[in-house]
C-alpha positions as CSV (number, residue, x, y, z in Angstrom):
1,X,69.0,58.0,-82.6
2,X,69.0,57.3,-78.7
3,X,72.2,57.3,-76.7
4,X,73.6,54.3,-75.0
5,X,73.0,55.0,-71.3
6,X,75.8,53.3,-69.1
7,X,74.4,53.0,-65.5
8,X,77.3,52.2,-63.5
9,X,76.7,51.1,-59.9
10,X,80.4,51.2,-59.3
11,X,83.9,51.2,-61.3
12,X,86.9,48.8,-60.8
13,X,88.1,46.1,-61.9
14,X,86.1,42.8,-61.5
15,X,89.0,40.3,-59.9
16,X,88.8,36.8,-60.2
17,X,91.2,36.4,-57.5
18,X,89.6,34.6,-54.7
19,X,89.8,17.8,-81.7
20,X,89.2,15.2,-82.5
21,X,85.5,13.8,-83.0
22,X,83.7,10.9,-81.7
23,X,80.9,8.6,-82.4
24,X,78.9,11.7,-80.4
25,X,80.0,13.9,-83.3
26,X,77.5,12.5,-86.1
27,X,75.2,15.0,-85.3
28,X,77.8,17.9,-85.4
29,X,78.0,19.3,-88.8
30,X,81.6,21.5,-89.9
31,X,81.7,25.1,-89.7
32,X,83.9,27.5,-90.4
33,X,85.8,29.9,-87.5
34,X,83.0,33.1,-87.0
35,X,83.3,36.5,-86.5
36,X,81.8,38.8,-83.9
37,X,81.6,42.0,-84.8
38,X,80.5,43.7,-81.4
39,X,79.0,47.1,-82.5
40,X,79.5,49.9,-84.9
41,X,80.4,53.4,-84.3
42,X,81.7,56.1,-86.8
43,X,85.2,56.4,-85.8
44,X,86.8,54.5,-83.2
45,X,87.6,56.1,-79.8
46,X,91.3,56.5,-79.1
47,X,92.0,54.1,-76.3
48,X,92.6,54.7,-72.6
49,X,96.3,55.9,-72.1
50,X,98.8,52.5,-72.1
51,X,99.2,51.9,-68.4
52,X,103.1,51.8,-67.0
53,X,104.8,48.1,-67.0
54,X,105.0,47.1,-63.4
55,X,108.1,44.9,-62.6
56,X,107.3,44.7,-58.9
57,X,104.6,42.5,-57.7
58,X,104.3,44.1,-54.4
59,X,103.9,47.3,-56.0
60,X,101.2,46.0,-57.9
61,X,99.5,44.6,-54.8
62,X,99.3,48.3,-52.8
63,X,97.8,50.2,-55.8
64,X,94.7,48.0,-56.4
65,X,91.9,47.4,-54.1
66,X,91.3,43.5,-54.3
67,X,87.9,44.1,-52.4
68,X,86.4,46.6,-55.1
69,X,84.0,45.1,-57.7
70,X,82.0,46.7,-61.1
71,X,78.3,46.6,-61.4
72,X,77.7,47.7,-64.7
73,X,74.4,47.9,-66.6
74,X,74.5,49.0,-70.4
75,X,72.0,49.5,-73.3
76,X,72.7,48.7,-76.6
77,X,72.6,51.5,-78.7
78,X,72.6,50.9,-83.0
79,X,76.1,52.7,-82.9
80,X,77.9,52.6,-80.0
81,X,78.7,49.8,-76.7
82,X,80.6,51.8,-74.1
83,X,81.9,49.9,-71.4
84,X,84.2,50.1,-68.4
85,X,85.8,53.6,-67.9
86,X,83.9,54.7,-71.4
87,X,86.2,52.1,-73.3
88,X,84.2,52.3,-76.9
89,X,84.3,49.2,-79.0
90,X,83.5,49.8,-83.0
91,X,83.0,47.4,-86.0
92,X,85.6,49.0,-87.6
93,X,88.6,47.1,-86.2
94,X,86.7,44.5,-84.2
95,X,87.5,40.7,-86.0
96,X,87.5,38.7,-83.0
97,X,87.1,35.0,-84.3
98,X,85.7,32.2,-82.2
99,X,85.1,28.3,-83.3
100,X,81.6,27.6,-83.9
101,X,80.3,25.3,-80.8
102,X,77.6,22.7,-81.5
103,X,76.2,21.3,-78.2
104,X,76.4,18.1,-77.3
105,X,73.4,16.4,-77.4
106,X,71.7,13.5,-74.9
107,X,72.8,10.2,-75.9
108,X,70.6,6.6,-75.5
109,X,73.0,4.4,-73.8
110,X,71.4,1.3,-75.6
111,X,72.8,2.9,-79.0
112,X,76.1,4.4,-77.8
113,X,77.0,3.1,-74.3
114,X,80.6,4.4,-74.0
115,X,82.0,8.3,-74.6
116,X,85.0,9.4,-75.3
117,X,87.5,12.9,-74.6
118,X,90.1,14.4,-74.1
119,X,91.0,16.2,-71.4
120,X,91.4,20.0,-71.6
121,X,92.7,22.2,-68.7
122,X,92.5,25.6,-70.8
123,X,91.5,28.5,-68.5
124,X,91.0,31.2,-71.6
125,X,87.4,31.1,-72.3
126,X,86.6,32.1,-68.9
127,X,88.6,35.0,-67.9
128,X,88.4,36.3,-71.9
129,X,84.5,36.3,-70.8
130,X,85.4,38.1,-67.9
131,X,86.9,40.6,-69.9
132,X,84.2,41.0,-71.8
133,X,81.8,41.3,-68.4
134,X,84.3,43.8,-67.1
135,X,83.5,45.9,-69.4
136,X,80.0,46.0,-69.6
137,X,79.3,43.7,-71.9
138,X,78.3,39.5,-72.9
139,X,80.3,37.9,-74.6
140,X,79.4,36.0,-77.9
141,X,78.0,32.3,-77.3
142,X,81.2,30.6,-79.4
143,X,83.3,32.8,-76.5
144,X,81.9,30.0,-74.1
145,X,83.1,26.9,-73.5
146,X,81.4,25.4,-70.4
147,X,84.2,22.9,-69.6
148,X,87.2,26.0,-69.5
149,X,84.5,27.6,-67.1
150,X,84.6,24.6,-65.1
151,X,88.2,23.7,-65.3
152,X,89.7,27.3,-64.3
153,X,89.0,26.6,-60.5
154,X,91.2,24.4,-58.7
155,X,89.2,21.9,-56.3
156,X,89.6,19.9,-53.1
157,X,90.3,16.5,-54.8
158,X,92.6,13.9,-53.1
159,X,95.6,13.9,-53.7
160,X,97.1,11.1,-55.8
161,X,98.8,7.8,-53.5
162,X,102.4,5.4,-54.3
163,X,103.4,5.9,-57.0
164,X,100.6,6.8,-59.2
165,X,100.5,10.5,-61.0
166,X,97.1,10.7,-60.8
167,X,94.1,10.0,-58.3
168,X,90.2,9.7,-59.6
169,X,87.2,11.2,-57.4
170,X,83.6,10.9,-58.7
171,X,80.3,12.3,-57.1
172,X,76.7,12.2,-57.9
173,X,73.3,14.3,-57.2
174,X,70.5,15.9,-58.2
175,X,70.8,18.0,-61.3
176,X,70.6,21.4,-60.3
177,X,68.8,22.6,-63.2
178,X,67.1,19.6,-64.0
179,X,66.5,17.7,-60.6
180,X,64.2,14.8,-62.4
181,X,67.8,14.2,-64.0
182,X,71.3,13.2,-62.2
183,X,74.6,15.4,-62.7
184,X,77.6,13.0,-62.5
185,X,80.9,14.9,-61.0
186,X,84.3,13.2,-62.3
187,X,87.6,15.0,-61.2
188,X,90.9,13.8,-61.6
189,X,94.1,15.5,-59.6
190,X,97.3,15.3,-60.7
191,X,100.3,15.5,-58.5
192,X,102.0,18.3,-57.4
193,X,105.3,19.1,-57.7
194,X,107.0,21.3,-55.3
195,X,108.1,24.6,-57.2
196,X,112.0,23.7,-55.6
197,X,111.7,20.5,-57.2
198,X,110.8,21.0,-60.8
199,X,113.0,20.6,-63.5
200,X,115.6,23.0,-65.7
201,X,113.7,25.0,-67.6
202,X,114.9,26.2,-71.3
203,X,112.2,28.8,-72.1
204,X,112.1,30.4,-75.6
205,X,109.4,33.5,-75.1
206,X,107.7,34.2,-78.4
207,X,106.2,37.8,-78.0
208,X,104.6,39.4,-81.0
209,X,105.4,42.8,-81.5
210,X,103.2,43.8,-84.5
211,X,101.2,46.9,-84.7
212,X,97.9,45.0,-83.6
213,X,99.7,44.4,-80.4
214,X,100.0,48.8,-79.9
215,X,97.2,48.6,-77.2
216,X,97.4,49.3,-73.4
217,X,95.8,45.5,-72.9
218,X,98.4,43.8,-75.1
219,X,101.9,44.2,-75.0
220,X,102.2,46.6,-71.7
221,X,100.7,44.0,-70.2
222,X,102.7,41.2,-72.3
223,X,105.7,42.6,-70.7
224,X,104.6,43.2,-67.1
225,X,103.3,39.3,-66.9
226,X,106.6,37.8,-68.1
227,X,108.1,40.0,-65.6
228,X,106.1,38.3,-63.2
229,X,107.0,34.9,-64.5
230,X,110.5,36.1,-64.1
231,X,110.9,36.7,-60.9
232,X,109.7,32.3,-60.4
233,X,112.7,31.4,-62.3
234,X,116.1,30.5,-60.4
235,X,120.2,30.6,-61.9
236,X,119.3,26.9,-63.5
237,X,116.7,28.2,-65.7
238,X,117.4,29.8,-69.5
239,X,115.3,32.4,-71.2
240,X,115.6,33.8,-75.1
241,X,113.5,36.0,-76.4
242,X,112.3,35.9,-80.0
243,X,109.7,38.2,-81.5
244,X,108.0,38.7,-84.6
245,X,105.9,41.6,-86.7
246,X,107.1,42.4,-90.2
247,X,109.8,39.6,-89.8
248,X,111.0,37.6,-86.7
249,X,114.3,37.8,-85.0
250,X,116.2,37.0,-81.7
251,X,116.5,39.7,-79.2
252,X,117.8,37.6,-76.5
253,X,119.9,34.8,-77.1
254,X,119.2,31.7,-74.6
255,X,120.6,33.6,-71.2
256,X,120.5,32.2,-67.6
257,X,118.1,33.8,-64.8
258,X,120.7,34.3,-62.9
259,X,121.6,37.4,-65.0
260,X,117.4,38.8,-64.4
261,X,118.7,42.2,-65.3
262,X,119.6,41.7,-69.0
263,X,116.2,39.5,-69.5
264,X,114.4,42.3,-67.7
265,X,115.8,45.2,-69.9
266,X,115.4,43.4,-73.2
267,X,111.7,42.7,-72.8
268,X,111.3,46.2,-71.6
269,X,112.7,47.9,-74.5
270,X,110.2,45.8,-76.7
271,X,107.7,48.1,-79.1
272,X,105.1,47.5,-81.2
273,X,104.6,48.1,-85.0
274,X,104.4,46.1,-88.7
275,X,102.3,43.5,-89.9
276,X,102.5,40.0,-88.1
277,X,104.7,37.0,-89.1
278,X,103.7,34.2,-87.1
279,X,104.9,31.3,-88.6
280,X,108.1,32.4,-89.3
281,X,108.6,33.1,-85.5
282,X,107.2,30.3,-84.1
283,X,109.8,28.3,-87.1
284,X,112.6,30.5,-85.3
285,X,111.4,29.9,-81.7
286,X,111.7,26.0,-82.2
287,X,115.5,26.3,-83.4
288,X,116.2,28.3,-80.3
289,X,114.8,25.7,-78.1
290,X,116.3,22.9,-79.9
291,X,119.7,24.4,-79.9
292,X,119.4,24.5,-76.0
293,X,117.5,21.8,-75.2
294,X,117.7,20.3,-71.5
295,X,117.5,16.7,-71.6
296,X,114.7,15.6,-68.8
297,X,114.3,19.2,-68.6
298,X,111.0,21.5,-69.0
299,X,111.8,23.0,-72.9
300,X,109.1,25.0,-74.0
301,X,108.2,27.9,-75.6
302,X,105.5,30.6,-74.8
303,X,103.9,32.3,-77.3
304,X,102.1,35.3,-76.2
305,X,100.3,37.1,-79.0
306,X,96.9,38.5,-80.0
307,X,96.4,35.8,-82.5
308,X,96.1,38.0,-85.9
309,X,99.0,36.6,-88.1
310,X,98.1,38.4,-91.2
311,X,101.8,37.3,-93.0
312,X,103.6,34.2,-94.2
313,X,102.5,31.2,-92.5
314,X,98.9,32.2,-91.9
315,X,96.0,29.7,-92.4
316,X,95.4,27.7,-89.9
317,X,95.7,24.5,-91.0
318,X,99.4,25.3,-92.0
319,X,99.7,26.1,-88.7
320,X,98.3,23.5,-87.2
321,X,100.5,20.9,-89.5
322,X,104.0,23.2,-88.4
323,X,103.1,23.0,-85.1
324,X,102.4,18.6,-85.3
325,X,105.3,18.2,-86.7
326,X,108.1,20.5,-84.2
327,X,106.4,19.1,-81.1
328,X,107.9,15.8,-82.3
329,X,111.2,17.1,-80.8
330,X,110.2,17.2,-77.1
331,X,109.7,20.8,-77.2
332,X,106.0,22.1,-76.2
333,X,104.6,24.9,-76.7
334,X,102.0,26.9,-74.6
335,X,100.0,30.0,-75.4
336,X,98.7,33.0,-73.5
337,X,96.3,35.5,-75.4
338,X,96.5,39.3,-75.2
339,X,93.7,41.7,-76.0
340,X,90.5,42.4,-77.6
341,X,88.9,44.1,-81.0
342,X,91.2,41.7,-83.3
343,X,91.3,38.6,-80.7
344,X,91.6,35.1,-82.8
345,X,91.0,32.9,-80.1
346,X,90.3,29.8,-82.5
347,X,93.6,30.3,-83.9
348,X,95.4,30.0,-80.5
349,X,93.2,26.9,-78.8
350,X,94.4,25.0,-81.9
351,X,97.9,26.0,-81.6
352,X,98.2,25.1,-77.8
353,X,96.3,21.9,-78.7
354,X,98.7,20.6,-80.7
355,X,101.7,22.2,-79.2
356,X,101.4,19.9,-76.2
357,X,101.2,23.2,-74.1
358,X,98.1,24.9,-72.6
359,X,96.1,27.9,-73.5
360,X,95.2,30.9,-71.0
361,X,93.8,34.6,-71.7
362,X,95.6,37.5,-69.9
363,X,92.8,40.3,-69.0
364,X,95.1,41.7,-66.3
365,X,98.1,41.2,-64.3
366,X,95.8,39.3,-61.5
367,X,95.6,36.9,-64.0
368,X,98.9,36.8,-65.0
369,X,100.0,36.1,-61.1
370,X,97.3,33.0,-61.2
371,X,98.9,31.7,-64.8
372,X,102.3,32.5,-64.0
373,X,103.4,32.6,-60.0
374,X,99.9,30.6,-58.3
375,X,99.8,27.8,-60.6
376,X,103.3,28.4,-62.1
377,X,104.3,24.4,-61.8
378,X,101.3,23.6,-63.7
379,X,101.6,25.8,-66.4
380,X,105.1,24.9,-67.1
381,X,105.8,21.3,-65.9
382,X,103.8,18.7,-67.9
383,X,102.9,15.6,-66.0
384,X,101.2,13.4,-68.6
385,X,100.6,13.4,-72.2
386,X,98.5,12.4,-74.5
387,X,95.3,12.4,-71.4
388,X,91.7,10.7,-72.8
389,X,89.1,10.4,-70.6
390,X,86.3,7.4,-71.2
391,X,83.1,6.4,-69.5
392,X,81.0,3.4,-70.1
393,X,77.4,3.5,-68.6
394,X,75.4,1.1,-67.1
395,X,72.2,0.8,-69.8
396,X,70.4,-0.7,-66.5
397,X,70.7,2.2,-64.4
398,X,71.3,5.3,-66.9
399,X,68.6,5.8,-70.2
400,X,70.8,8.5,-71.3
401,X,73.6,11.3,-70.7
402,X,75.2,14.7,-71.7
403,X,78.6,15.5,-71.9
404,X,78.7,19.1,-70.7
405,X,81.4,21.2,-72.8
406,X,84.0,19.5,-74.0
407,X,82.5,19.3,-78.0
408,X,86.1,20.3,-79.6
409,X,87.7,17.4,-77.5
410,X,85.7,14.6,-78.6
411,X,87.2,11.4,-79.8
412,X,86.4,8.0,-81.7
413,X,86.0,6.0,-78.6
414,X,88.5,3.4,-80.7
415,X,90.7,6.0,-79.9
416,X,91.1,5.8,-76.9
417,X,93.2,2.7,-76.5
418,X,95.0,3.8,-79.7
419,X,98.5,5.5,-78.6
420,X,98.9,7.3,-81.9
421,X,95.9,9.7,-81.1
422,X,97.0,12.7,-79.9
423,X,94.7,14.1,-76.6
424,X,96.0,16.7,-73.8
425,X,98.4,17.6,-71.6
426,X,97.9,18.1,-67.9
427,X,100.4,19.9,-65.7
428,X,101.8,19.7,-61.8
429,X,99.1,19.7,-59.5
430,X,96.4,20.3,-62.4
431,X,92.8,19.3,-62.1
432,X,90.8,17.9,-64.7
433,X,86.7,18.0,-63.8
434,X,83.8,17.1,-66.2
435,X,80.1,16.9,-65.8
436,X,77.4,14.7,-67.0
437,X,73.3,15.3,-67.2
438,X,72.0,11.6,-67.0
439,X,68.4,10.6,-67.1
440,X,68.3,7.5,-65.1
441,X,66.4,4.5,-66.6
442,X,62.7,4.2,-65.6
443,X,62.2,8.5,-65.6
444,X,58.4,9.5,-67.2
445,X,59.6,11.9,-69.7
446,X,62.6,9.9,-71.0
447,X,63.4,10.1,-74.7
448,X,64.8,6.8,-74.8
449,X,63.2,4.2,-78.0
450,X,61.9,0.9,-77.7
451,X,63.2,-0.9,-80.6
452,X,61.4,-3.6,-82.5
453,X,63.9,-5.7,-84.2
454,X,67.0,-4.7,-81.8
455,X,67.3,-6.5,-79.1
456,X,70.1,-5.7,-76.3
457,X,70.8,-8.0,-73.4
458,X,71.6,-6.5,-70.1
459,X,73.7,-8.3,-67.8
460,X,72.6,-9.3,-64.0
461,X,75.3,-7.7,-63.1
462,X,74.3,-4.1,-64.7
463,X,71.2,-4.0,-61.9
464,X,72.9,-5.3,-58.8
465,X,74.3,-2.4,-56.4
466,X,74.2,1.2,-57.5
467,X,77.0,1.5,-60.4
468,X,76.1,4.0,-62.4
469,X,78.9,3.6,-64.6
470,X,82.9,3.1,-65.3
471,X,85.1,6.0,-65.7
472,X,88.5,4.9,-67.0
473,X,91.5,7.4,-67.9
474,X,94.6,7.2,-70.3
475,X,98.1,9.0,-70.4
476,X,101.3,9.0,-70.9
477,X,104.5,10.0,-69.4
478,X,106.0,13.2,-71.3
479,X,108.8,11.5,-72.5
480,X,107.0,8.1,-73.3
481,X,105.3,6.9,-76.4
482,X,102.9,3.9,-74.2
483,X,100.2,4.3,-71.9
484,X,99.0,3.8,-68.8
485,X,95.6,2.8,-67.5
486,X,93.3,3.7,-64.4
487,X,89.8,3.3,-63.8
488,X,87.2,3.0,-61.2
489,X,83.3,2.8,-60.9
490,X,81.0,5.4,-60.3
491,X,78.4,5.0,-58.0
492,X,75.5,6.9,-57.0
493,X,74.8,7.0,-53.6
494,X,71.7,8.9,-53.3
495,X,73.2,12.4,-51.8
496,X,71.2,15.2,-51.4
497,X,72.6,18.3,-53.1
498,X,72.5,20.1,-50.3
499,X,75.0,17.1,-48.6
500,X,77.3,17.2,-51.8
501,X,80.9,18.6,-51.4
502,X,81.9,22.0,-51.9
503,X,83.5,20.8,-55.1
504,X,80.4,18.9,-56.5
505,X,78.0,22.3,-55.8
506,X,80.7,24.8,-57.1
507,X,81.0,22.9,-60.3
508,X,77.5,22.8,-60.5
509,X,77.0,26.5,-60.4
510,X,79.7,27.6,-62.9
511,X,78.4,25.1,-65.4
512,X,74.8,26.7,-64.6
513,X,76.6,30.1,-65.3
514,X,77.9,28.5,-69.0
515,X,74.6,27.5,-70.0
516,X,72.7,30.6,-69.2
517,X,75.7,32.7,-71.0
518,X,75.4,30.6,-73.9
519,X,71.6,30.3,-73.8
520,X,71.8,26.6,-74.2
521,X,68.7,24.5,-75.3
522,X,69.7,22.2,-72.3
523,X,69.7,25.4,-69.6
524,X,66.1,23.8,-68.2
525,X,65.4,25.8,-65.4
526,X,68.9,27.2,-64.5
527,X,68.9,30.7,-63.2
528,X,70.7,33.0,-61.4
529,X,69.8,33.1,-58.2
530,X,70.0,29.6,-58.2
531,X,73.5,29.4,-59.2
532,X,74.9,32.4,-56.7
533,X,73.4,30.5,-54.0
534,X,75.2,27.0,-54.8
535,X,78.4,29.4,-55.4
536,X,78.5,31.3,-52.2
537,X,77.9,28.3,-50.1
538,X,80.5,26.2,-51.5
539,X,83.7,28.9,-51.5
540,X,85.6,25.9,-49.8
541,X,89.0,27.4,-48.8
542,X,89.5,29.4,-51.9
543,X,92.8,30.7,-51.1
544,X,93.7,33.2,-53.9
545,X,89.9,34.0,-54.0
546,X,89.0,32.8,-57.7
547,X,85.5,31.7,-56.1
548,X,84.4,35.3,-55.3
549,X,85.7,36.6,-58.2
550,X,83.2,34.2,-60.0
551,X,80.5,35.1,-57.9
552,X,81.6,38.8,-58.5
553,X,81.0,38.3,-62.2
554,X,78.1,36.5,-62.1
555,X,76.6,38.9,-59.8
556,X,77.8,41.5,-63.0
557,X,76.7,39.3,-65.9
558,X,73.2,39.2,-64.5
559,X,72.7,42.8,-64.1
560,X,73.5,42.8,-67.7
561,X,70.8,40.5,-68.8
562,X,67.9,41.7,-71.1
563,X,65.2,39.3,-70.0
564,X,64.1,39.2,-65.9
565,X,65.8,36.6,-64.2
């Protein structure tokens, strides 16, 4: 039997610093949740030694080298995957589950002229990938969800005017990977609200403390982020602390920040062992919140778990339905994933989704500063409700289109002007980007059909000026039940790619990066060095340095590829 070989070029870790369906969906058949086994081994490897909870963030800053990068090649070996720092994985204890992802396909905009989503500002896929890359490995295809890739990068968009919450910026060029096609850029910015300025907060933390979560990635870590989280909070703010393994309990009552110390020492003290009670806790966690709920306040409640409830309230459709019905009350709920080997991260999307909260993977504390200090308003300050996106396109200018990602957030396009449909939450100073492939009218190797007995009728209007097509969005207020409407026309001006913004070129690249990970059918000719080269010349400011960390790992990712690129 050969050994697996792990060439590594250098060691560290790689930093990223710097449900609906629609009319698309009658080609999308159900499946069930899958597992991904990622290799076998005889007996598992006992895992690195758990690493010290670190309360200070500075001290964190001085003992880790921002600048360093991994370079890791593996082989796969029959019995063994080693990765970073000769982490083993096994089949023994690895269940990760991940949702089943049918692509969307091209659409003839004769047939089905409008499409329909909602909008999603999830960052987990992309650093759980990371984690996976980290360690020397790719992750499975269902692990990739092109539009969380896209959507964990903040970009440049303008900011929103008067009185409205929201502003809408649209772009369009040459498909990168496809330039006989078009790539249509939609962003929407939401507006920022000044961390000084955002409301009481009545947090209920929801930690699970079962023996899964008895891993130096999961609840060391757990504690060390919620520290960080901790130190954003002010003397208005209230934190209780609820947990659950073989049963759940309270073991913090709701206490105010300004008593740190307490909060501090009781998350701290937290262990891990028992079998995992999920429902019950999240049950207890909504009574918490209720009985202190701030009235135009943020009241939400944090769930930060592995995702393997084994106990109780376990399937996920009861979940799902307990869930509905508590965020009724005004209280949201948000979700932040811990670990690997047992990860259910279908379990948790869903439970964010109809939590009104967002859903984010921890892989290290780096992350945990981006989640929980960087883009702490947005996390924990919902600015709209109840978001759908729809575009209508011009059958005179556009044969067909692709929605890139975005296939569990598809809705009935009747939906969208109903106000009963639930769709997503954005937060304070949140973007929301999505892509389109379009194959304008006229192009040789459209797929497009000439029908015999239908017959549409195209307006003059449709092939006057350069609209390529309408892009309008719907939300509500968080504490409203009625929408409000905005949309504006895309046009297509023409630019060169190489003219496009920073923010048009960078999204470009990182969806480039999704397809090739998920070996899409619609990759064309995407490649790599293609994609690093859009990505390092369109870094823009990049403050925290997310950018490079994404060039970092798919510098990585391709030194990890079977096949030549």
């Amino acid at each position: 039997m050969k050994k697996l070989i792990l060439s590594v070029a250098s060691l560290c870790v790689i930093y990223s610093c710097g449900t609906n369906k629609n009319t698309e969906a009658d080609t999308t058949t159900t499946q069930t949740s899958t597992t991904h086994p990622i290799v076998t081994t005889d007996t598992p490897p006992e895992p690195p030694e758990i690493n010290e909870v670190v309360n200070d963030e500075e001290e964190l800053m001085e003992d880790v080298d921002v600048g360093d990068v991994a370079f890791m090649k593996a082989s796969k070996s029959k019995r063994t995957l080693v990765g970073k720092n000769g982490y083993m994985y096994s089949n023994d204890y690895n269940t990760e589950e991940y949702e089943p992802i049918t692509e969307n396909e091209f659409k003839e905009v004769l047939k089905n002229p409008l499409s329909t989503f909602s909008a999603d500002v999830d960052g987990a896929s992309y650093s759980n990938t990371r984690r996976f890359i980290s360690r020397g490995q790719l992750p499975p295809k269902d692990a990739v969800r092109i539009e969380e890739f896209i959507n964990y990068f903040d970009y440049d968009y303008k900011n929103p005017t008067g009185n409205n919450p929201f502003s809408i910026n649209t772009e369009v060029s040459e498909c990168p990977w496809n330039p006989g096609n078009r790539l249509v850029h939609i962003g929407l910015q939401g507006k920022k609200i000044a961390t000084d300025n955002l409301p009481k907060s009545n947090l209920v933390f929801l930690l699970d403390v079962s023996g899964s979560m008895d891993a130096p990635d999961k609840l060391p870590l757990l504690k060390s982020s919620f520290n960080l989280l901790l130190d954003q909070l002010g003397e208005n703010d209230r934190i209780a602390v609820v947990v659950y393994a073989g049963a759940a309990g309270v073991v913090l009552p709701s206490t105010s920040c300004d008593d740190k110390e307490t909060i501090i020492d009781a998350i701290n003290k937290l262990d891990a062992g028992g079998s995992t009670a999920g429902g019950e806790g999240i049950q207890l966690a909504y009574k918490i919140a209720q009985e202190n709920f701030i009235k135009g306040g943020n009241n939400r409640i944090i769930l930060a778990t592995d995702g393997d409830f084994n106990i109780g309230t376990s399937s996920n459709a009861e979940l799902v339905r307990l869930i509905e019905e508590k965020r009724k009350s005004g209280v949201f709920l948000s979700v932040l994933g811990f670990g690997s080997g047992n990860y259910k991260d279908s379990k948790m999307e869903q439970l964010a989704d109809k939590g009104n909260g967002n859903y984010n993977y921890i892989d290290n504390l780096f992350e945990a500063k981006k989640v929980l200090v960087n883009e702490m308003g947005g996390t924990m300050m919902t600015i709209a409700k109840d978001v759908k996106i729809q575009i209508e396109f011009n059958p005179a200018k556009v044969a067909q289109y692709r929605l890139i990602g975005y296939e569990n957030r598809k809705l009935n396009n009747e939906d969208f002007n109903d106000d009963t449909k639930d769709a997503g939450e954005i937060g304070s100073g949140h973007t929301v980007t999505a892509l389109y492939e379009i194959v304008p009218v006229g192009k040789e190797n459209s797929t497009s059909t000439d029908y015999k007995y239908l017959q549409t009728s195209i307006s003059e209007t449709a092939y006057k000026g350069n609209e390529l097509a309408t892009v309008k969005f719907r939300y509500k207020a968080p504490n409203s039940d009625t929408s409000s409407l905005l949309e504006q026309i895309i046009k297509d001006n023409n630019t060169e790619l190489s003219k496009t913004s920073d923010n048009f070129r960078f999204s470009a690249a990182v969806a480039e990066f999704g397809l090739l990970l998920r070996d899409s059918k619609f990759k064309g000719s995407a490649n790599y060095p293609q994609l690093l080269e859009l990505a390092k010349g369109a870094k823009g400011k990049d403050e925290y340095g997310y950018r490079i960390g994404f060039i970092t790992m798919a510098e990585s990712s391709q030194s990890l590829r079977r096949e030549p690129y």
